[in-house]
C-alpha positions as CSV (number, residue, x, y, z in Angstrom):
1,X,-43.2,-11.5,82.9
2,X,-42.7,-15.2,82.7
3,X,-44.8,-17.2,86.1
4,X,-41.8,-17.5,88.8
5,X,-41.0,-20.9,90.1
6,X,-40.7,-20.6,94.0
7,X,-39.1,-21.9,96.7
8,X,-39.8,-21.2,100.1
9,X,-37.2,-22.9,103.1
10,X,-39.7,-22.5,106.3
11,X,-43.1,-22.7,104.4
12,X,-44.9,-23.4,107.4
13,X,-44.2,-20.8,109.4
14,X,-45.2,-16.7,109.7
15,X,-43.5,-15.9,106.7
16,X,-44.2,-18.8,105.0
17,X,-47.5,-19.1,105.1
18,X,-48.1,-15.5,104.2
19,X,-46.2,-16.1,101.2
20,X,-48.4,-18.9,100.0
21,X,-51.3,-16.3,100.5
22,X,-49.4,-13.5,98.0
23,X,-48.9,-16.8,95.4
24,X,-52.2,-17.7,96.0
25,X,-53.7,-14.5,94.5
26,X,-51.2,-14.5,92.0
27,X,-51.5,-17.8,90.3
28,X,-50.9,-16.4,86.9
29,X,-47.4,-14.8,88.2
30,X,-45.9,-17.3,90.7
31,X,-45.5,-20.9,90.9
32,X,-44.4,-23.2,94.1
33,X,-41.8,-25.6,93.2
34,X,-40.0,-26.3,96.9
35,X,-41.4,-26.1,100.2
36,X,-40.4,-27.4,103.5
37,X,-40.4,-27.2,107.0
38,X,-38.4,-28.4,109.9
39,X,-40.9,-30.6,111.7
40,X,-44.6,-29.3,111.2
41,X,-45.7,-32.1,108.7
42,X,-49.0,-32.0,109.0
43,X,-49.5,-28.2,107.8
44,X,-46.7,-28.8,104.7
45,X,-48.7,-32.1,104.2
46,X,-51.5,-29.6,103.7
47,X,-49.7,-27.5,101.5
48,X,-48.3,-29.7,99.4
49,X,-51.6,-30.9,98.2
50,X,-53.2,-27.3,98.1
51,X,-50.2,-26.2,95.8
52,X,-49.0,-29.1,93.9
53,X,-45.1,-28.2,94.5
54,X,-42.6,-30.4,92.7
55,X,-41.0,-31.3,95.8
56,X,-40.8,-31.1,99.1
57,X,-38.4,-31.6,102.4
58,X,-39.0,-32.4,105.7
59,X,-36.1,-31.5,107.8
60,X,-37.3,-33.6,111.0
61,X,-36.2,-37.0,110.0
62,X,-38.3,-39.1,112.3
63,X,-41.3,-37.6,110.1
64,X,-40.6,-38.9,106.8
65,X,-42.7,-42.0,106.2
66,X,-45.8,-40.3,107.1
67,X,-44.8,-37.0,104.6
68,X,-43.8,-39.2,101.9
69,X,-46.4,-41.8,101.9
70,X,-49.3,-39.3,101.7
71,X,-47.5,-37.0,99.1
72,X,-46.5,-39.8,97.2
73,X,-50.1,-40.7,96.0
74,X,-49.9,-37.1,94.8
75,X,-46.9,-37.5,92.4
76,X,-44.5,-35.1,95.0
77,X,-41.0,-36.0,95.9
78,X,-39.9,-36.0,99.4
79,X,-36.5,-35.9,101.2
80,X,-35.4,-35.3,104.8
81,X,-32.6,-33.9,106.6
82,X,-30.3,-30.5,106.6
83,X,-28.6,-31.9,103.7
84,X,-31.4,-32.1,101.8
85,X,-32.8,-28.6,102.5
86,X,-29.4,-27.6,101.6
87,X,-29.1,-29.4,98.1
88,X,-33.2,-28.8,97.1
89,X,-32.3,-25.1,96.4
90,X,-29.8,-26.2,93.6
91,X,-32.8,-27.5,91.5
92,X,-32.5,-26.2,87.7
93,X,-35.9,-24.9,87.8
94,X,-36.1,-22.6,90.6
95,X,-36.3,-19.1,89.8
96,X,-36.0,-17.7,93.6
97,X,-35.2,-18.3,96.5
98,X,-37.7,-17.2,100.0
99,X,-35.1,-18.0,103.0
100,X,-38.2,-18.1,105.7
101,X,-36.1,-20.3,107.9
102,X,-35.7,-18.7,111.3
103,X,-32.0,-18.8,112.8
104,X,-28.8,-19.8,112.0
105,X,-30.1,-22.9,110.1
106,X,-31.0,-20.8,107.0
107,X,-27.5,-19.8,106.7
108,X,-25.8,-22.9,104.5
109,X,-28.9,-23.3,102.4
110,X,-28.6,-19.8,101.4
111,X,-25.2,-20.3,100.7
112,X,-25.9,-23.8,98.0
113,X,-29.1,-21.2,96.7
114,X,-26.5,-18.4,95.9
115,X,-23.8,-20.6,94.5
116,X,-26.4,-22.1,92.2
117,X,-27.3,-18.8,91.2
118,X,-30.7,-18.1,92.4
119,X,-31.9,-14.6,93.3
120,X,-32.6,-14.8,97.3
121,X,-35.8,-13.3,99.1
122,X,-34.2,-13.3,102.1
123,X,-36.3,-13.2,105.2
124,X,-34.1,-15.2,106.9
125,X,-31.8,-11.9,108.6
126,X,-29.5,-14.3,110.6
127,X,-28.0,-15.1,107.6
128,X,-26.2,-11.7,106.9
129,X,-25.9,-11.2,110.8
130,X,-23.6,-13.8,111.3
131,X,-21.8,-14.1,107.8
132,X,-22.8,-11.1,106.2
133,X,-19.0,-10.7,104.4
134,X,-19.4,-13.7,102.9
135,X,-22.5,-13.8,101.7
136,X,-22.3,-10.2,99.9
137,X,-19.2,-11.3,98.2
138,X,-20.8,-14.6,97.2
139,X,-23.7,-12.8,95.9
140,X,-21.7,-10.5,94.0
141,X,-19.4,-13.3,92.5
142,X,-22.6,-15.1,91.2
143,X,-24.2,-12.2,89.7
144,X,-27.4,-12.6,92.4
145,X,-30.2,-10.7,93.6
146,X,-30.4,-10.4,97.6
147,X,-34.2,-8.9,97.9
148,X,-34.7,-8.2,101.2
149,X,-38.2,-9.3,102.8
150,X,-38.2,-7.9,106.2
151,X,-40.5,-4.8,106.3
152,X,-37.7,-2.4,107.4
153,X,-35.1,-3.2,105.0
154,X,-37.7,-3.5,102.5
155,X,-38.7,-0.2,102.8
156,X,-35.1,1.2,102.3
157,X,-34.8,-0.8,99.1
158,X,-38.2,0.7,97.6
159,X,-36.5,4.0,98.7
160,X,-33.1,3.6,97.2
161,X,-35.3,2.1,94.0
162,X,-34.0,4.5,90.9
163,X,-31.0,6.3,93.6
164,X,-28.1,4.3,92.5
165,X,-26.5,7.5,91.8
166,X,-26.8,9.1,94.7
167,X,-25.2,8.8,98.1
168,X,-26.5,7.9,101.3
169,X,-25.9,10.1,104.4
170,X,-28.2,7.8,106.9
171,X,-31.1,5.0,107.4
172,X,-33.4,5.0,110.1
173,X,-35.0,1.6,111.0
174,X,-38.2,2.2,112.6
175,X,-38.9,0.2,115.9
176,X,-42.7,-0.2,117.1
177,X,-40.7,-0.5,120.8
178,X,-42.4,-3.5,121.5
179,X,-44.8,-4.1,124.5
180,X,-42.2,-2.9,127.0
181,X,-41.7,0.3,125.1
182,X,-41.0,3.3,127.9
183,X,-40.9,0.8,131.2
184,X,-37.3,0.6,132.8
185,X,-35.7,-2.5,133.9
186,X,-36.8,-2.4,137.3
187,X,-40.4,-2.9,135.6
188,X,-39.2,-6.1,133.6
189,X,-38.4,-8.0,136.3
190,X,-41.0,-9.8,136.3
191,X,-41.9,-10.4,132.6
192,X,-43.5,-13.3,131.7
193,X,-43.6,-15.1,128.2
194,X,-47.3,-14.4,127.8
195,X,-46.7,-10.9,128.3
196,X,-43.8,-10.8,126.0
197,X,-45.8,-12.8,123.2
198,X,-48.4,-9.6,122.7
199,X,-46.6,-7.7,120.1
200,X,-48.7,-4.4,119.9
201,X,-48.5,-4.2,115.8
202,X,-47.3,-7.4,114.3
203,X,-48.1,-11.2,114.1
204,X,-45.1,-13.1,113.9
205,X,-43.6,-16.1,115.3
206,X,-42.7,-16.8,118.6
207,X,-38.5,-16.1,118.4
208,X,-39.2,-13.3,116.3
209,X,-41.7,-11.6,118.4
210,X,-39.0,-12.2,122.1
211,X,-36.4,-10.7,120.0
212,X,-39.3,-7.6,119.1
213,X,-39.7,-7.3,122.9
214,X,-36.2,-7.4,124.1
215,X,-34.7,-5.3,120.8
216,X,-32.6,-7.8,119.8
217,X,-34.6,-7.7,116.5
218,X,-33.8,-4.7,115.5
219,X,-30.5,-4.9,116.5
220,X,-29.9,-8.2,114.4
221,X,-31.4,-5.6,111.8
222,X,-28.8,-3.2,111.7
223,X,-26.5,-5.7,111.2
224,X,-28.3,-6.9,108.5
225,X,-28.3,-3.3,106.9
226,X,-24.8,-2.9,106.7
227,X,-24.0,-5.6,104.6
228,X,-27.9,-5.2,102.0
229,X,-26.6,-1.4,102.1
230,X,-22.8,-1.4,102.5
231,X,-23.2,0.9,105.1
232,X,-21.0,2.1,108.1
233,X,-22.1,1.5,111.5
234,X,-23.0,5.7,112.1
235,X,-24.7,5.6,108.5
236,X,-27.3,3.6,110.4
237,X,-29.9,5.2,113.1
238,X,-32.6,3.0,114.9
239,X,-35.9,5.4,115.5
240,X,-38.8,4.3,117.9
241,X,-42.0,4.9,116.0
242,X,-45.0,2.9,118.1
243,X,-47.5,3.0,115.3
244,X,-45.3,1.0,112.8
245,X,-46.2,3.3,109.9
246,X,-43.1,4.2,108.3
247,X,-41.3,1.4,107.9
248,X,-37.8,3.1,107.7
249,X,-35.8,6.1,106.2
250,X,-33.3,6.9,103.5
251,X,-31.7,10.5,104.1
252,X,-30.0,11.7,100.8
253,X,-26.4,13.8,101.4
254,X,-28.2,16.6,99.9
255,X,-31.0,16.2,103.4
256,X,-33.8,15.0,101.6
257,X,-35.6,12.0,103.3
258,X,-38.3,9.4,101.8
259,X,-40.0,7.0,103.5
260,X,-41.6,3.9,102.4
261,X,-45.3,3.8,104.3
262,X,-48.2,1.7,105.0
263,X,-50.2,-0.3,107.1
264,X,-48.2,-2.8,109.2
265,X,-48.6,-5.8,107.2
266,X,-46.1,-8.5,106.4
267,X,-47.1,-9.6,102.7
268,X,-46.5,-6.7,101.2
269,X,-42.7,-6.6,101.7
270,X,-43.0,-10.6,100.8
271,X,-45.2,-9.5,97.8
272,X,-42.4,-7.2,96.3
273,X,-39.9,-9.0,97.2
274,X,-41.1,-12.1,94.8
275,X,-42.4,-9.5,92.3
276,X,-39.6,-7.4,91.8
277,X,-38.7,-5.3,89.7
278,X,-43.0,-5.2,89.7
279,X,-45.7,-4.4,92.0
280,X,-48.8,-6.2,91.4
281,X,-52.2,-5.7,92.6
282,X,-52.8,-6.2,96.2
283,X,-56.0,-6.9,98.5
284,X,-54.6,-5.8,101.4
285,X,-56.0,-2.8,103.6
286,X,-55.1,0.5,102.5
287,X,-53.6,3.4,104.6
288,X,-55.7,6.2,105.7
289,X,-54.2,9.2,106.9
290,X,-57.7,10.3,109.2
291,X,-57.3,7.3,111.3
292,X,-53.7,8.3,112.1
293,X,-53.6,11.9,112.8
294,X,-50.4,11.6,114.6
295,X,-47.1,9.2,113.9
296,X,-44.8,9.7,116.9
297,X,-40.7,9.2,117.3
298,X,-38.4,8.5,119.9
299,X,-35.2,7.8,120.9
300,X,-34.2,4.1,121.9
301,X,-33.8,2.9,125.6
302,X,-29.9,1.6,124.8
303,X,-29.3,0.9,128.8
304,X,-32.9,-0.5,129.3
305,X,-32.6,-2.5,126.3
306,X,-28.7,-4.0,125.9
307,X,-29.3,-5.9,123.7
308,X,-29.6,-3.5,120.8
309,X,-26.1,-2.0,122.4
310,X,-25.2,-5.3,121.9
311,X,-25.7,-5.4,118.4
312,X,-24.1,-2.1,117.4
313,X,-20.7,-3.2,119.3
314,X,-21.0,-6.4,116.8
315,X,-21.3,-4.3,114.3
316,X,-18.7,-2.0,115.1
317,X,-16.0,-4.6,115.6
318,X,-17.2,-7.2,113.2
319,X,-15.0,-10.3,112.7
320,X,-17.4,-13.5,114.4
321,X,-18.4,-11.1,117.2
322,X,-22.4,-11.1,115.3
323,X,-22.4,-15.1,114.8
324,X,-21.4,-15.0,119.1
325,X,-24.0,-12.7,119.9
326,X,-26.9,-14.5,117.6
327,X,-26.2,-18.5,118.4
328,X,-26.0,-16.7,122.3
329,X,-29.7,-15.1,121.5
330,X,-31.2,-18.0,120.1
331,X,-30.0,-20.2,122.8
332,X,-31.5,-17.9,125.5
333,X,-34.5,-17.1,123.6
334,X,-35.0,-20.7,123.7
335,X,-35.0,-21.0,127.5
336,X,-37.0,-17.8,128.2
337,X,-39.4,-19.8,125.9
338,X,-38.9,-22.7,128.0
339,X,-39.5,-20.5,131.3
340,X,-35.8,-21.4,132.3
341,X,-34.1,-18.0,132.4
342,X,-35.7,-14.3,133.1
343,X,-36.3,-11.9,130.6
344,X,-33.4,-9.7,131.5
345,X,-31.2,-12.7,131.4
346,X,-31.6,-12.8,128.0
347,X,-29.5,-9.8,126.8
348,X,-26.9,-11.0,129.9
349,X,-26.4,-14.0,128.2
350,X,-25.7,-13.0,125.1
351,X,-23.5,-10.3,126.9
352,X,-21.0,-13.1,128.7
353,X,-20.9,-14.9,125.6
354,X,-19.6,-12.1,123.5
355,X,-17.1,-11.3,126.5
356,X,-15.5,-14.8,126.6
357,X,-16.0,-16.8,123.2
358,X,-12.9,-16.4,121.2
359,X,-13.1,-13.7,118.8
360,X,-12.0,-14.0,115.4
361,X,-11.2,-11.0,113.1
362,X,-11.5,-12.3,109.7
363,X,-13.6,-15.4,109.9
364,X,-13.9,-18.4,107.2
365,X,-17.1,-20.1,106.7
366,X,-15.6,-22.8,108.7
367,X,-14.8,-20.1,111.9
368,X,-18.7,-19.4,111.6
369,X,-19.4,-23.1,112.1
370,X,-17.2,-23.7,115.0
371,X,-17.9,-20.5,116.7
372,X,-21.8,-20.8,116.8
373,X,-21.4,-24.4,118.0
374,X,-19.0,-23.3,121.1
375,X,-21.2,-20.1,121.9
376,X,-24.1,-22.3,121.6
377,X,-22.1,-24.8,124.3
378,X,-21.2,-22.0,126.3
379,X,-25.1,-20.0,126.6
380,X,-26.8,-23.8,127.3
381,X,-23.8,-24.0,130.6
382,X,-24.9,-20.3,131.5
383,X,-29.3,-21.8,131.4
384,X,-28.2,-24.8,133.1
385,X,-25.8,-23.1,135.9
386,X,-29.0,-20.3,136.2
């Protein structure tokens, strides 16, 4: 295969940067052409000079003279603002697309990258949670790729890889169950951000890792699901597994199961994601079976956890009820993060939200704006009144 020109929206963060690591030992098969980041200059200054990209983007506007005066002695463009990170995916020689960009922000970019045609590596999940009708139909129009990068739904793609002809009866997105897996809510009263930072399998960053804790995660994720998958909402089964093993299941009408396994490690779903339809050689750790002698399952806490319930009554009624409940989450994530709110007022922010933000059955991309901007009005009166 020809060497792939990348570009990754949120270079500097988990995904990112483990994504430079799988291009790193693959210089003869992938190429960065775009990074960018929202305000860590100093680690995309880094970058940029390590990988030589044809440009780059700083999102944070008030760092753009220091960016651009060091890089320019290196012969690489630089731009600022969400406008820019919007129109830097429409370059002519970008191959694909990694959407690393945590949150709503990566939504509109993904939209200019699909329009311009470019396949998507989409680790960016908000996108599909909160416009996931419009996305697969824009996709679909402009004959485009959507390769997911998340490790679950990366795992259902490997399995559905040469099963086009077949139907699916269910999926079953494993959850690790976090580091509250098993307590009740009486026993996370008291949780504290430290303790909900120590994720017992995965490194990832700090949004991503709350959502982990509280389930919101996986619920964004089987959201996400029915729209990579065209699934319906009882097509899709969430699975505790604490040893994050099995990344997730496809069961076959006829009963048979496969599962996509492995040790729980992040570049390998970037890897074949940017790869695909390949798999290349890979340094990471291999799997061995002795050191795991048993993989256990359970059942989700729904009542424990709401916000996952939260996520499947999204799902179920669709319309702009998924864009409420995510600009709600992030919002409350934030001020969990900001020790403003209690753990357990996460999930009963996004639940009052969902209650009282106007719902809207079939949504424009125009609803989407609007309604994330009022929810996001509404959750910051619920911190501030808290």
């Amino acid at each position: 295969m020809e060497k792939k020109k990348i570009a990754i929206l949120g270079s500097t963060g988990s995904i990112g940067t483990q994504a430079l690591e799988v291009i790193e030992e693959h210089p003869d098969k992938f190429q960065v052409e775009v990074i960018t980041a929202s305000s860590n200059a100093d680690l995309l200054i880094e970058q940029a000079i390590k990988f030589k990209p044809n440009t780059v983007v700083i999102v944070d506007e008030s760092k753009f003279k220091s960016v651009s005066e060091i890089l320019f002695e290196h012969d690489i463009k630089t731009f600022t603002g969400s406008a820019a990170l919007a129109q830097v995916v429409e370059m002519e020689t970008i191959d694909i697309v990694l959407t690393a960009i945590v949150g709503y922000a990566g939504l509109l970019p993904t939209i200019h990258a699909i329009k311009s045609k470019k396949n998507i590596a989409l680790a960016n999940k908000e996108t599909l949670v909160v416009a996931g009708e419009l996305i697969t139909k824009l996709a679909a129009e402009n004959g485009v790729a959507i390769l997911p990068v998340d490790s679950e739904h990366g795992a259902i793609y490997q399995c559905l890889t040469g099963e086009h002809q077949n139907k699916i009866e269910k999926i079953y997105l494993t959850a690790s169950g976090g580091p509250f897996r098993g307590k009740k809510k009486e026993e996370l009263q008291k949780i504290t951000k430290e303790q909900a930072l120590k994720h017992p399998n995965w490194n990832m960053g700090a949004k991503i890792t709350i959502d982990s804790a509280t389930l919101m995660n996986k619920g964004l994720e089987v959201i996400e699901a029915k729209w990579l998958f065209n699934l319906k909402p009882e097509q899709i089964d969430v699975i505790v597994h604490p040893q994050s093993i099995i990344h997730s299941i496809v069961q076959f009408e006829d009963g048979s199961m496969k599962a996509q396994m492995g040790l729980p490690d992040m570049k390998h779903p970037i890897q074949y994601a940017l790869s695909y339809p390949y798999r290349f050689s890979s340094n990471s750790p291999r799997f061995n079976f002795i050191d795991y002698p048993e993989l256990n399952f359970e059942q989700p806490d729904f009542e424990t956890f709401l916000n996952l319930s939260l996520a499947y009554r999204a799902l179920e009624k669709g319309g702009n009820l998924a864009c409420i409940l995510n600009a709600a989450n992030e919002i409350a994530v934030e001020a969990f993060l900001n020790d403003k709110i209690k753990f357990l007022e996460i999930a009963e922010i996004n639940e009052k939200c969902m209650d009282e933000i106007r719902f809207i059955q079939r949504p424009r991309y125009d609803d989407y704006v609007l309604t994330d901007a009022e929810t996001r009005r509404f959750a910051s009166s619920l911190v501030r009144n808290d």
